[in-house]
C-alpha positions as CSV (number, residue, x, y, z in Angstrom):
1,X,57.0,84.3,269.2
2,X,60.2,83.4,266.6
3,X,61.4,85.4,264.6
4,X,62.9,84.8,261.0
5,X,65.9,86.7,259.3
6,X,67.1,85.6,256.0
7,X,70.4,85.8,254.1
8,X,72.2,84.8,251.0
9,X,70.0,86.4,248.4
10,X,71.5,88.2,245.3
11,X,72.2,88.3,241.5
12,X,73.2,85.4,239.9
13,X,73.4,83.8,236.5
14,X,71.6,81.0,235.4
15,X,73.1,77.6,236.0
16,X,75.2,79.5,238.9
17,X,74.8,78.6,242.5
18,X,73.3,81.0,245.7
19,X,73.3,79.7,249.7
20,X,69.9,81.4,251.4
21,X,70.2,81.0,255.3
22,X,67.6,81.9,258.5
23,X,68.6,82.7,261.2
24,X,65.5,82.0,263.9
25,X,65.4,83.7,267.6
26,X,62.8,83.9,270.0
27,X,61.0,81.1,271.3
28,X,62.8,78.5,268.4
29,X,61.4,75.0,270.4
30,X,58.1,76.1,269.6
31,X,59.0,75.3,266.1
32,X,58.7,71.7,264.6
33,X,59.3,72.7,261.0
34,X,61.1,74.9,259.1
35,X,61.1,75.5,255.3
36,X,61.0,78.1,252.5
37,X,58.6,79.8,250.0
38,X,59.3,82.2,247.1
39,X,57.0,84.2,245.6
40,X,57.5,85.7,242.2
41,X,55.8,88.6,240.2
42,X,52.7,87.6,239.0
43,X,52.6,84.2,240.4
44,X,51.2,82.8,244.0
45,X,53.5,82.2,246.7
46,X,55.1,78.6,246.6
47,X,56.5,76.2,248.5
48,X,59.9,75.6,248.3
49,X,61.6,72.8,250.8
50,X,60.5,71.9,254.3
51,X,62.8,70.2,256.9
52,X,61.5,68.8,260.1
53,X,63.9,70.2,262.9
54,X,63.9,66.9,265.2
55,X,64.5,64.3,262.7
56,X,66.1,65.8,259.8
57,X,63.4,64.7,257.2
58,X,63.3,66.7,253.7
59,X,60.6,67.9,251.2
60,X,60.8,69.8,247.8
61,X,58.5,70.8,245.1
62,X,59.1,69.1,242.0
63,X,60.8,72.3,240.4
64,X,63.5,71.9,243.4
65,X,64.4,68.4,243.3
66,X,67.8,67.4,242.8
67,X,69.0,71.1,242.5
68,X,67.8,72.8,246.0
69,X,68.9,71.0,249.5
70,X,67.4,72.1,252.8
71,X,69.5,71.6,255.4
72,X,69.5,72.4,259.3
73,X,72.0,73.6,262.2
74,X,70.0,73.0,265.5
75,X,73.1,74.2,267.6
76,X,72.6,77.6,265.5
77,X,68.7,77.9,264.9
78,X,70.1,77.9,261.5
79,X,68.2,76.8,258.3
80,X,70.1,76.6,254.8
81,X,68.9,76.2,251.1
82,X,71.7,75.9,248.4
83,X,70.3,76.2,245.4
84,X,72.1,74.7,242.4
85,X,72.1,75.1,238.8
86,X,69.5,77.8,238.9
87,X,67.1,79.3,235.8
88,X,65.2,82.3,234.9
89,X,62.2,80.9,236.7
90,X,63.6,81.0,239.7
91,X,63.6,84.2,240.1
92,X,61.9,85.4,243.2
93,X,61.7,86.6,246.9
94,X,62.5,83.7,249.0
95,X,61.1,83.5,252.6
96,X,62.1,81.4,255.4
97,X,58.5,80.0,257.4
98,X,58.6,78.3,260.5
99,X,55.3,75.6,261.8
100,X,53.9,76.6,265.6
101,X,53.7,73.1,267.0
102,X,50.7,74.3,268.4
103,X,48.7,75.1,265.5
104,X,50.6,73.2,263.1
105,X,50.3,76.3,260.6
106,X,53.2,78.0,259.0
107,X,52.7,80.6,261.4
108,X,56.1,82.6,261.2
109,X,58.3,84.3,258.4
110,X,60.6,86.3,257.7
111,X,60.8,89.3,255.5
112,X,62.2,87.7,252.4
113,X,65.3,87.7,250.8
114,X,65.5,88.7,246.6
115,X,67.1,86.0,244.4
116,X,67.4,87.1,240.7
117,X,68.8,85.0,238.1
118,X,69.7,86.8,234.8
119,X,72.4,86.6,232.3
């Protein structure tokens, strides 16, 4: 099992900046990929940025490009997302996931961390 507990969250104006971190315990090398979702009122959950643990490799939705970066601290179990110049929309509860590299599912999360962005 691995467990997920995230950080960072908060109030913040638009085109301000927030750092989300997750901190993962547990059994951490039966991970392969970690990433982030958000989920806002009214809306489906969405997928955010991935990072593969090993190799370093990046995705983002489109909405994230050039203003979110993933980043990883294996030494720390450590997952971060700074999130740059940020709007209205992104408003939301952010959760850190984790893959099982045995089903290949996004299997673990955490309990989510509120990120509001109002003037």
């Amino acid at each position: 099992q691995v467990q997920l507990v995230e950080s960072g969250g908060g109030l913040v104006q638009p085109g301000g900046s927030l750092r989300l971190s997750c901190a993962a315990s547990g059994r951490t090398f039966s991970t392969s990929t970690m990433g982030w979702f958000r989920l806002a009122p009214g809306k489906e959950r969405e997928f955010v940025a991935s990072i593969i643990m090993s190799t370093g490799n990046t995705g983002y939705t489109d909405s994230a490009k050039g203003r979110f970066t993933i980043s990883r601290d294996n030494a720390k179990n450590m997952v971060n997302l700074q999130m740059n110049s940020l709007k209205h929309e992104d408003t939301a509860v952010y959760y850190c996931a984790a893959v099982s590299s045995s089903t290949r599912k996004w299997d673990y999360w955490g309990q989510g961390t509120q990120v509001t962005v109002s003037s």
